[in-house]
C-alpha positions in Angstrom: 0.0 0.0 0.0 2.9 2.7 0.7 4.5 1.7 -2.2 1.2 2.2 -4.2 0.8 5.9 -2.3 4.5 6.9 -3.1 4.6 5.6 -6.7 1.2 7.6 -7.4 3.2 10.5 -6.0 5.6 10.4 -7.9 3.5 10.0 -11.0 1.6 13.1 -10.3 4.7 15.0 -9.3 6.3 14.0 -13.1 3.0 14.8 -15.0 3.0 18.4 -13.1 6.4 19.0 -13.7 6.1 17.8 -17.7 3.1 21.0 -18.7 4.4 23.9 -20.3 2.5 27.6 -19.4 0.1 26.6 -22.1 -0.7 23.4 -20.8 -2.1 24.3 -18.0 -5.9 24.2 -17.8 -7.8 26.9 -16.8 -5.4 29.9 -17.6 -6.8 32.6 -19.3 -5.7 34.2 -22.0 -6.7 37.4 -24.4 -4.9 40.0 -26.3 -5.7 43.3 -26.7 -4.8 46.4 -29.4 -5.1 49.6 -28.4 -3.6 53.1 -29.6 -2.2 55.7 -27.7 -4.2 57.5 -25.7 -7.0 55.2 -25.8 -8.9 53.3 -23.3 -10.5 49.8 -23.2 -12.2 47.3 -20.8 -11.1 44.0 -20.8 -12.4 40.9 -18.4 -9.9 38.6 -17.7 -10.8 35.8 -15.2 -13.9 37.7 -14.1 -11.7 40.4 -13.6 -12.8 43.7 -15.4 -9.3 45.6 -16.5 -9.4 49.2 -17.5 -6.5 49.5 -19.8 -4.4 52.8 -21.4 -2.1 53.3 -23.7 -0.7 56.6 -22.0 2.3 57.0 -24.0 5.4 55.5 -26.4 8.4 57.4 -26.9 10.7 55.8 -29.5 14.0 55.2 -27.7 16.4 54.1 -30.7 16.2 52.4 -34.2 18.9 50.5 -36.3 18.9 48.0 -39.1 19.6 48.3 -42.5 18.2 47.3 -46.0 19.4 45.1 -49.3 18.8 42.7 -51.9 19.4 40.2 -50.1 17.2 41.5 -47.1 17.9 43.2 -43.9 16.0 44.1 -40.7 14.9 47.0 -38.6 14.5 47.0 -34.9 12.9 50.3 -32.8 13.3 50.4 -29.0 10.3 52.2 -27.7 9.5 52.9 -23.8 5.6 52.9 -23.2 3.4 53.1 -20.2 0.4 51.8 -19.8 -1.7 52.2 -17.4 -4.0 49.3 -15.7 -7.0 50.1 -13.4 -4.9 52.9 -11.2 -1.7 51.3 -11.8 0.9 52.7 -14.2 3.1 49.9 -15.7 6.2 50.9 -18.1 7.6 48.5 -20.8 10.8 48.9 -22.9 10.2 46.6 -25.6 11.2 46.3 -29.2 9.5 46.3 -32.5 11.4 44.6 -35.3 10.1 44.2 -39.4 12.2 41.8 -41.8 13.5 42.4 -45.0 9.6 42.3 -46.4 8.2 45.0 -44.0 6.1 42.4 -42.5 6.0 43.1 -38.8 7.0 40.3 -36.4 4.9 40.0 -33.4 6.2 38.0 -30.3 4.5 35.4 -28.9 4.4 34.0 -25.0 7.2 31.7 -25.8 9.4 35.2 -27.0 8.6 37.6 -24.6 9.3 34.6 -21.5 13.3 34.7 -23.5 13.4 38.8 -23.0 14.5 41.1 -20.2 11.7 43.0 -18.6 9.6 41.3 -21.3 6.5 40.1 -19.0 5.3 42.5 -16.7 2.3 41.2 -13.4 -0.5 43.0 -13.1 -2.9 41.8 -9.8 -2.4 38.1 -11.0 -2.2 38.7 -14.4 1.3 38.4 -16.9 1.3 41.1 -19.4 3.2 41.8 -22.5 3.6 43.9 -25.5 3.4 41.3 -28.6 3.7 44.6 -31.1 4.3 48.0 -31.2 4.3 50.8 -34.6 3.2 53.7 -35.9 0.0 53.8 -36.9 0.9 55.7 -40.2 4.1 53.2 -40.7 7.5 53.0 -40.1 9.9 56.0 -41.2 7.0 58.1 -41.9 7.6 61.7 -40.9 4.5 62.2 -39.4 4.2 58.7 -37.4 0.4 59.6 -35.8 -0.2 57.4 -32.2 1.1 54.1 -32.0 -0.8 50.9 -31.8 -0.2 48.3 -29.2 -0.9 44.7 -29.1 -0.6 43.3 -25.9 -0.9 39.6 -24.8 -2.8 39.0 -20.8 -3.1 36.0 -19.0 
């Protein structure tokens, strides 16, 4: 009977320990865009968010383009602003060589610095970030936000 008990322990310990994030049942998950300035409600869980985009400041931009392609990467420092709570990101935005955007997933943003932020008992990061009139326009507009809860 112990043996039973401790092998059935064990079992459950290895099938816990073998889930990724996304295996986990139950979690709750949404994304969200929003442009600065804006506000949204969200419900997460039950849980009703107010969210803001209050502002992005573009930080710095490198990259280069060629025939044979190239990339373009903009640091940007944005706050958002959740419920009463103000919550800053530096994150990058990066297009390939066919000006296709390339939004990060939870897998992407759990391999970054300061790339998932917690909110009550909520992760939160920014999948994408641009200018809503394009890149390397002279008149930018807002930016638009995509941001990944769970």
């Amino acid at each position: 009977m112990k043996n039973k008990l401790i092998i059935s322990i064990i079992y459950l310990a290895c099938i816990l320990c073998s889930c990724s994030n996304t295996d986990v049942i139950g979690i709750a998950e949404t994304s969200i865009i929003i442009q600065e300035g804006e506000q949204k409600i969200i419900t997460i869980d039950g849980d009703s968010l107010s969210v803001t985009l209050i502002s992005v400041k573009p930080v710095f931009s490198e990259g280069e383009y060629s025939d044979q392609g190239g990339r373009f990467i903009t640091v940007y420092d944005a706050s958002v602003k959740f419920d009463d709570k103000t919550i800053d990101f530096r994150t990058t935005s990066e297009i390939n060589d066919k000006q296709n955007n390339i939004v990060k997933d939870w897998n992407r943003l759990e391999k970054t610095v300061d790339g998932i932020k917690t909110y009550k008992s909520h992760r939160i990061g920014v999948a994408d970030l641009y200018p809503e009139n394009g890149r390397g326009s002279l008149n930018p507009g807002k930016h638009i936000m995509k941001l990944l809860i769970r």
